[in-house]
C-alpha positions as CSV (number, residue, x, y, z in Angstrom):
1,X,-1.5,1.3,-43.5
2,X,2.2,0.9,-44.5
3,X,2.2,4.3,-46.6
4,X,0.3,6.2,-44.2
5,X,3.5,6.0,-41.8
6,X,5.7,7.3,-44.2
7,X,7.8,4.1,-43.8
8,X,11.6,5.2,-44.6
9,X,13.7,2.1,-46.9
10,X,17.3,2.4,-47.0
11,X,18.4,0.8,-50.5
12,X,21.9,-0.2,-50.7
13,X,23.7,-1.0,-54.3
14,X,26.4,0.1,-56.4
15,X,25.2,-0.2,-59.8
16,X,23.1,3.4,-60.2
17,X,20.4,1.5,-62.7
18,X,19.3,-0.7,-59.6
19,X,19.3,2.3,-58.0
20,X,16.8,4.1,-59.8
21,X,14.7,1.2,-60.6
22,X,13.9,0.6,-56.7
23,X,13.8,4.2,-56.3
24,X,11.1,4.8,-59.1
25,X,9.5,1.8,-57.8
26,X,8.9,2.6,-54.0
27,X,9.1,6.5,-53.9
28,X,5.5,6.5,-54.6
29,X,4.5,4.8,-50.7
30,X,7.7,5.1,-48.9
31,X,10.4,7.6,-47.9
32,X,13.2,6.4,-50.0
33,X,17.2,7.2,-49.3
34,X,19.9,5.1,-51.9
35,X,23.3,4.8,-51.1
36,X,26.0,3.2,-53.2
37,X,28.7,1.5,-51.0
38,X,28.2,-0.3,-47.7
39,X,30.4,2.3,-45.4
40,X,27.8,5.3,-46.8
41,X,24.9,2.2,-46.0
42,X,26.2,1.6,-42.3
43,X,26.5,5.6,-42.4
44,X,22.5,5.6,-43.5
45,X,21.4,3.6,-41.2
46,X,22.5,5.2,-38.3
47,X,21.2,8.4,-39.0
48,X,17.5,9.8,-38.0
49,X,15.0,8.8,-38.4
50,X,16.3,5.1,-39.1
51,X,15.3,3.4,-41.8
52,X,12.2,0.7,-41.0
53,X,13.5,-1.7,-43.8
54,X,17.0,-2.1,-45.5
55,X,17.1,-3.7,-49.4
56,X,20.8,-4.8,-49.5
57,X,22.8,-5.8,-52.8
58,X,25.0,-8.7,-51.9
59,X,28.0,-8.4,-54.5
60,X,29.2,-5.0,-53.9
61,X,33.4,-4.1,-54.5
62,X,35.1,-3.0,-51.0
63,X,32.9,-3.7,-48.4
64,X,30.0,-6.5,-49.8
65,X,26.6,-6.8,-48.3
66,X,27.3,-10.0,-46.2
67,X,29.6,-7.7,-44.1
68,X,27.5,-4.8,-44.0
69,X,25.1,-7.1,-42.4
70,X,27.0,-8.1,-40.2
71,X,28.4,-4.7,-39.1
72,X,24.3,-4.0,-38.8
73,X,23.7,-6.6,-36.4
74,X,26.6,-5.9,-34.2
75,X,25.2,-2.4,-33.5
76,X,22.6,-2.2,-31.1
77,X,21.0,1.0,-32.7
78,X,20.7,-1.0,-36.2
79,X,20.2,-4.5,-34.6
80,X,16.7,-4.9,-35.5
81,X,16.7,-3.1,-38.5
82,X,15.0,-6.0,-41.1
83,X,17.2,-6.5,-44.0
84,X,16.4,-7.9,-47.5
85,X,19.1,-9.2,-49.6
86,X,19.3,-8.2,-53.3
87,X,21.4,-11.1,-54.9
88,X,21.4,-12.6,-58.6
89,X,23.4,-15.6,-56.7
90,X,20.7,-18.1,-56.7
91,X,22.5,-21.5,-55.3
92,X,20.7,-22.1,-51.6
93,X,24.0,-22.0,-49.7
94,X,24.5,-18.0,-50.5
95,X,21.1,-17.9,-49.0
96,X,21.6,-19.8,-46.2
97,X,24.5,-17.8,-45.0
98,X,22.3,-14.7,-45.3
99,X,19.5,-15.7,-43.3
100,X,22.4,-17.2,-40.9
101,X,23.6,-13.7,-40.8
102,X,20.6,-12.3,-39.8
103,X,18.6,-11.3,-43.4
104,X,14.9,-11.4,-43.7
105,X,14.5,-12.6,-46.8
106,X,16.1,-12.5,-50.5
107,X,14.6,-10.9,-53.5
108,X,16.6,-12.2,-56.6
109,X,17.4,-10.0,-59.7
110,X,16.2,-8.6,-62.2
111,X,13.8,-7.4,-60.0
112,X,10.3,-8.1,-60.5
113,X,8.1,-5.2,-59.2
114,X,5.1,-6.6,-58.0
115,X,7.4,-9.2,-56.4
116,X,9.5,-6.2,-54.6
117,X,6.2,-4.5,-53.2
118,X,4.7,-7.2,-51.8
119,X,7.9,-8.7,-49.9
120,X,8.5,-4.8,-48.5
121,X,5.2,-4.3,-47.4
122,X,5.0,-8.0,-45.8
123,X,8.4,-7.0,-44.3
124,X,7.2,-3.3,-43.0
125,X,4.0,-5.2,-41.9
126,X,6.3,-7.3,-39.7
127,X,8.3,-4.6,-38.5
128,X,5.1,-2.7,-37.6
129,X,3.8,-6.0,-35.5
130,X,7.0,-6.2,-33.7
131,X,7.4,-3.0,-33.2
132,X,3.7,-2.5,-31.7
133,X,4.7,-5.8,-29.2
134,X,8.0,-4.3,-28.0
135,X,5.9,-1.0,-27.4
136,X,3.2,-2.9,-25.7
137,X,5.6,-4.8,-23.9
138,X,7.5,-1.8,-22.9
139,X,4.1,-0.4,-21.4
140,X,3.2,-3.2,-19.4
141,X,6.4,-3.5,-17.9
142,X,6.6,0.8,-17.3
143,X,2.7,-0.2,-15.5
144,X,4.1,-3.7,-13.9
145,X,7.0,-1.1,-12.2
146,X,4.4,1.5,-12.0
147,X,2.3,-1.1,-10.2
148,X,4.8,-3.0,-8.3
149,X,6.4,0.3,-6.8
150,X,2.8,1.0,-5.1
151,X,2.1,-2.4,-4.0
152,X,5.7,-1.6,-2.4
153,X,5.1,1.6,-1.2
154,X,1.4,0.4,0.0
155,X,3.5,-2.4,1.9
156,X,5.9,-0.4,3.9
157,X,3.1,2.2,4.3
158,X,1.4,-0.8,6.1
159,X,4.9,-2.3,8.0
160,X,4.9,1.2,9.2
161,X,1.4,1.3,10.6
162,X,2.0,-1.8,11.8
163,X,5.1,-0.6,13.7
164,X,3.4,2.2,14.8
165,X,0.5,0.7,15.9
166,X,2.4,-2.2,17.8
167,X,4.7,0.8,19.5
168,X,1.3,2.5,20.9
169,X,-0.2,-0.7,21.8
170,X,3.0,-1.0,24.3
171,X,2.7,1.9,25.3
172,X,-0.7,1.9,25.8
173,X,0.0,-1.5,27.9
174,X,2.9,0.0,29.8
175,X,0.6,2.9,31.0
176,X,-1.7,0.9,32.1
177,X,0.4,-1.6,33.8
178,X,2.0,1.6,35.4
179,X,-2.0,3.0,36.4
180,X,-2.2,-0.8,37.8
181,X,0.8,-0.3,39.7
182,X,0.1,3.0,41.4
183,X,-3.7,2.1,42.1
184,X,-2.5,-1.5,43.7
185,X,-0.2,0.5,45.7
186,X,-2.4,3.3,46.8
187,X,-5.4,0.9,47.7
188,X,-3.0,-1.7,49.5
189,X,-1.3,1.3,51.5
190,X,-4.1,3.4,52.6
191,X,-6.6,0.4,53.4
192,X,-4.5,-2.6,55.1
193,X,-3.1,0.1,57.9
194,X,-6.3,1.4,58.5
195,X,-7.8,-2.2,58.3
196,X,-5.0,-3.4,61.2
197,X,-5.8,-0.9,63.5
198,X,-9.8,-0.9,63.0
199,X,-8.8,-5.1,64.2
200,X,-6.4,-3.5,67.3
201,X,-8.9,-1.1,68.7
202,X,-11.7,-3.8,68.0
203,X,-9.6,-6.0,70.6
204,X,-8.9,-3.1,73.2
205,X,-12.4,-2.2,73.4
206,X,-13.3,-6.4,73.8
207,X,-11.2,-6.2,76.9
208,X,-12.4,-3.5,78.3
209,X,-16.2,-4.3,77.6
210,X,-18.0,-4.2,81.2
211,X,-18.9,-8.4,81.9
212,X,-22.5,-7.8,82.1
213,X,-22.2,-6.3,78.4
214,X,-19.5,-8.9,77.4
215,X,-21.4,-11.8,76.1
216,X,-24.0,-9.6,73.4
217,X,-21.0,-7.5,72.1
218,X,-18.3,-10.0,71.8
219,X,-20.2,-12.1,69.2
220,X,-20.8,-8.4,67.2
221,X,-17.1,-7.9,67.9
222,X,-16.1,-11.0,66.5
223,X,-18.4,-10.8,63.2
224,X,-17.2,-7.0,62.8
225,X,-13.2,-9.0,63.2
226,X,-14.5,-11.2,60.6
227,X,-15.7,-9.0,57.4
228,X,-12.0,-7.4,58.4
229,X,-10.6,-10.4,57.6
230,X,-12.9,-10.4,54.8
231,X,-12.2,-7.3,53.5
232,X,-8.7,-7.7,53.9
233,X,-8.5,-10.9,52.2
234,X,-10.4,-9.3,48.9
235,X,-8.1,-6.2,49.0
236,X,-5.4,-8.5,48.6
237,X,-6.9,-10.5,46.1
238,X,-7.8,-7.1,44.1
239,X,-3.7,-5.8,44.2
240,X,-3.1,-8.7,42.9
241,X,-4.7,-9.0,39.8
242,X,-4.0,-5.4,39.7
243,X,-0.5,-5.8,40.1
244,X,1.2,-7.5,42.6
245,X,4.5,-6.8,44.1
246,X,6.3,-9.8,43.6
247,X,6.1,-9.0,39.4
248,X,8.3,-5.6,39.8
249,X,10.3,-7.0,43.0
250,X,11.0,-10.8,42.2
251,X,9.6,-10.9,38.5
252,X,7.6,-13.5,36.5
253,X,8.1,-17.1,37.9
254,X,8.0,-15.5,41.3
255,X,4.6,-13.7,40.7
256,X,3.5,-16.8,38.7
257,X,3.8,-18.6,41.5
258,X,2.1,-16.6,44.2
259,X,-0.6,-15.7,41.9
260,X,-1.5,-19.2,41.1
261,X,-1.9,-20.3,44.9
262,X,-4.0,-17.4,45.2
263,X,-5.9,-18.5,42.6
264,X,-6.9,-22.2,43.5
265,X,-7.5,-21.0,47.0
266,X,-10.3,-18.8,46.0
267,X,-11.5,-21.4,43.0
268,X,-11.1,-24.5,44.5
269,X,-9.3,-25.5,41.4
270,X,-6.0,-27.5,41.5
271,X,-3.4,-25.6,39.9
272,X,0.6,-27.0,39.5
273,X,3.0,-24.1,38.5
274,X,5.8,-25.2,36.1
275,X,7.8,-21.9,36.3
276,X,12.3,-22.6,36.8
277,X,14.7,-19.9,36.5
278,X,13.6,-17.4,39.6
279,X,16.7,-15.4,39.2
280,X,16.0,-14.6,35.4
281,X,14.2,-11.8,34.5
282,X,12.7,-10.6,31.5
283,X,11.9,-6.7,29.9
284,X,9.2,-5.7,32.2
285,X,6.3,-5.2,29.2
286,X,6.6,-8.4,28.6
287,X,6.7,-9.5,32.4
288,X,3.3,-7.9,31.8
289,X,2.3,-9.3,28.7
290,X,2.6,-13.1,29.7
291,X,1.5,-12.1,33.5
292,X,-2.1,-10.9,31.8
293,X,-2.0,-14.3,29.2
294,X,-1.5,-16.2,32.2
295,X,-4.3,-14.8,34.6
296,X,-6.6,-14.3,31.3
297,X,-6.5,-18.2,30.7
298,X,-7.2,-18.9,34.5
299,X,-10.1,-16.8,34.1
300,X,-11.4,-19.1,31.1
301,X,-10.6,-22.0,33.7
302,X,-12.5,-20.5,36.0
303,X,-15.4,-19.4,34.6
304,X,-15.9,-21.7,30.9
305,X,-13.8,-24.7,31.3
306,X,-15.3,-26.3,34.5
307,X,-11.9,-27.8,35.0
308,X,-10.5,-29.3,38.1
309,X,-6.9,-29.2,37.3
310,X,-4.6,-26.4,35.5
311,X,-1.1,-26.6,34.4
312,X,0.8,-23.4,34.3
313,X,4.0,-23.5,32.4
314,X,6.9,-21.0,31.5
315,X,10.1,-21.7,30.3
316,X,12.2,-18.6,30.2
317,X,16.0,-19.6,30.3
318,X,16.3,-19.0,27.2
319,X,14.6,-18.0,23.8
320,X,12.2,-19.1,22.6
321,X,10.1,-18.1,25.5
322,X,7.0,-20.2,26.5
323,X,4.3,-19.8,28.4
324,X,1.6,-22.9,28.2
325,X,-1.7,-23.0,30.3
326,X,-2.9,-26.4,30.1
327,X,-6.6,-27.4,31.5
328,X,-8.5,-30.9,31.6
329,X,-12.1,-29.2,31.3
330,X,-15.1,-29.2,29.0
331,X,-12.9,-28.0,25.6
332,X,-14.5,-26.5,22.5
333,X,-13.9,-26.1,19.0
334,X,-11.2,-23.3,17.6
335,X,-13.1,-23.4,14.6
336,X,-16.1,-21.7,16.6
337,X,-13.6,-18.7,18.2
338,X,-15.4,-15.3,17.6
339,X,-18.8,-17.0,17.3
340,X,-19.3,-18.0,21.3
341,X,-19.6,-14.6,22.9
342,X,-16.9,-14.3,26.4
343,X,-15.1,-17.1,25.6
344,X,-13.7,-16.3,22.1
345,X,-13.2,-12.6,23.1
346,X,-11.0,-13.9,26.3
347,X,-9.0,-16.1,23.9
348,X,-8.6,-13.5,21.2
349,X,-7.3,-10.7,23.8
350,X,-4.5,-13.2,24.5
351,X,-3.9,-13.7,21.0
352,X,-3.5,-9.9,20.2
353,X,-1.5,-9.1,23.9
354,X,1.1,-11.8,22.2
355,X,1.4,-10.5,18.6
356,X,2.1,-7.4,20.8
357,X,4.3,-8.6,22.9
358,X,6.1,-9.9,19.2
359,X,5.3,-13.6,19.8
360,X,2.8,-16.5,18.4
361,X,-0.3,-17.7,20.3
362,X,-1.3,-21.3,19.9
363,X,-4.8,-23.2,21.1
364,X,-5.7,-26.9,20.9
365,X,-9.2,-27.7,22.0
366,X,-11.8,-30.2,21.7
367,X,-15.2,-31.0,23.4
368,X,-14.6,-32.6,26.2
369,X,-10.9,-33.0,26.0
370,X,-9.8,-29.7,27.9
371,X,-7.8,-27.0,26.2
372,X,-3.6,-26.2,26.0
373,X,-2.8,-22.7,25.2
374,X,0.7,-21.9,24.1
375,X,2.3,-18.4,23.9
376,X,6.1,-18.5,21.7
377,X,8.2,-15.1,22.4
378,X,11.2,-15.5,19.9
């Protein structure tokens, strides 16, 4: 495996004979260069292609081999070069200080051959196994970055669509409020005047009904005055869940306020309205936003909670802002949301019109211990 990559073994000496006998004896497997000072070494060695394993003499005039390894290590392109120390010093502190240095092993002279060919090629092994982990380890870390930059880009891709989808929800929302607003308008404006004077002429022609004729058509006149009442009432009732006035003229506590009276008149259902701060108002989507919370969670009341007392609350002096519908009817388990049909739809609108509006939604419910619902607008 070693000769088949034409490993390259930089041999450093200055005596010519140990030259040749290394030479001789690893030119046969390996790319061999020998040099015979340590400044033409350090000069070696940094010249390509680098050699994969350097056999250093230790006892070498000028520059010896202790500071040629040390000039090896302090260069980053010769750094991990392996290095194996050719020394007839045999006392264990001139070893030491090698392998302190940085050496990879020692091979002691006179050489032995088959000695020097198996320490080389467990050497070159080595150098092939680390070399193979850096490589793998550079790979995984190119595919980690490779990775992680997608998982980023898939992330902002999906902040994005998130953003976008949030900016056409509210505006989706505001068109409708503004549809609401306009129809409210429309139907209060061209009914209730038309209503009123259907009432007036209903009371000019009672006065003027002949007596004999009086008794018969005032009890028809005065059912006819009640379905106006009627319808009147209803047509009110309809502008007001549509939109009503007081939400764009005296904003949310106001329209809190006169929507909940509305509300327990026509449910029977007694209703206190926690709602301070008149004179504050808020953006007018999210006027809407906790306007529709609040009249989809009187709806639950109304028609899932059989309760007999609501508690509307909105704290909006200043942030957070809070909106809590409290109920004392039948409850039910969150855990069950999604899997009871109206009920969990109803509560899940309200969760998504919040995470619109930018906030949290909160429930707490049990059987038989009514059901707080809590909106949180940072």
């Amino acid at each position: 495996m070693i000769a088949e990559t034409g490993a390259t073994i930089l041999i450093i000496d200055d005596l010519a004979e140990n030259l040749l006998v290394l030479s001789e004896l690893l030119q046969s497997q390996y790319r061999v260069l020998a040099v015979t000072s340590g400044e033409s070494g350090l000069r070696a060695a940094n010249r390509l292609p680098k050699p994969d394993l350097i056999l250093l003499d230790v006892m070498m005039p000028g520059m010896d081999g202790y500071a040629v390894l040390a000039r090896l290590r302090e260069n980053q392109d010769t750094h991990d070069i392996p290095v194996v120390f050719l020394t007839a010093l045999s006392a264990a502190g001139d070893e030491e200080r090698g392998l302190q240095l940085g050496a990879t092993d020692y091979i002691t002279k006179p050489i032995q051959p088959t000695l020097v060919l198996a320490r080389v090629r467990t050497q070159l092994e080595a150098k092939q196994a680390r070399d193979w982990l850096t490589n793998q380890n550079a790979a995984l870390e190119t595919e980690v970055d490779r990775r992680m930059t997608e998982l980023k880009k898939m992330e902002q891709e999906r902040i994005d669509h998130l953003k976008r989808l949030g900016e056409a929800s509210r505006h989706l929302v505001s068109v409708q409020e503004d549809a609401r607003r306009r129809l409210s308008g429309e139907l209060h404006d061209r009914t209730s005047p038309n209503l009123a004077a259907i009432s007036i002429n209903l009371d000019i022609i009672a006065t003027e009904l002949p007596q004999e004729h009086s008794t018969d058509l005032a009890e028809r006149i005065e059912d006819t005055r009640a379905l106006i009442l009627d319808t009147t009432a209803s047509i009110r009732e309809i502008c007001a869940d549509l939109r009503p006035p007081l939400l764009d003229y005296a904003g949310m506590a106001a329209a809190l306020e006169g929507y909940v009276q509305q509300f327990a008149k026509r449910t029977g259902i007694e209703v206190k309205c926690d709602c301070a701060n008149h004179n504050i108002r808020l953006a007018p989507d999210l006027e809407s936003m906790l306007f529709r919370i609040t009249q989809e969670a009187l709806t639950n009341c109304a028609k899932h909670a059989h309760a007999t007392s609501v508690t509307v609350s909105l704290h909006h002096g200043s942030r957070p802002i809070v909106l809590t519908v409290t109920d004392n009817g039948v409850g039910f388990d969150p855990e069950r949301l999604g899997k009871i049909g109206r009920i969990g739809l109803g509560l899940l609108n309200m969760r998504e019109m919040a995470e619109v509006a930018g906030g949290s939604y909160t429930i707490e419910s049990s059987p038989g211990k009514g059901t707080r619902i809590a909106v949180e607008i940072p």
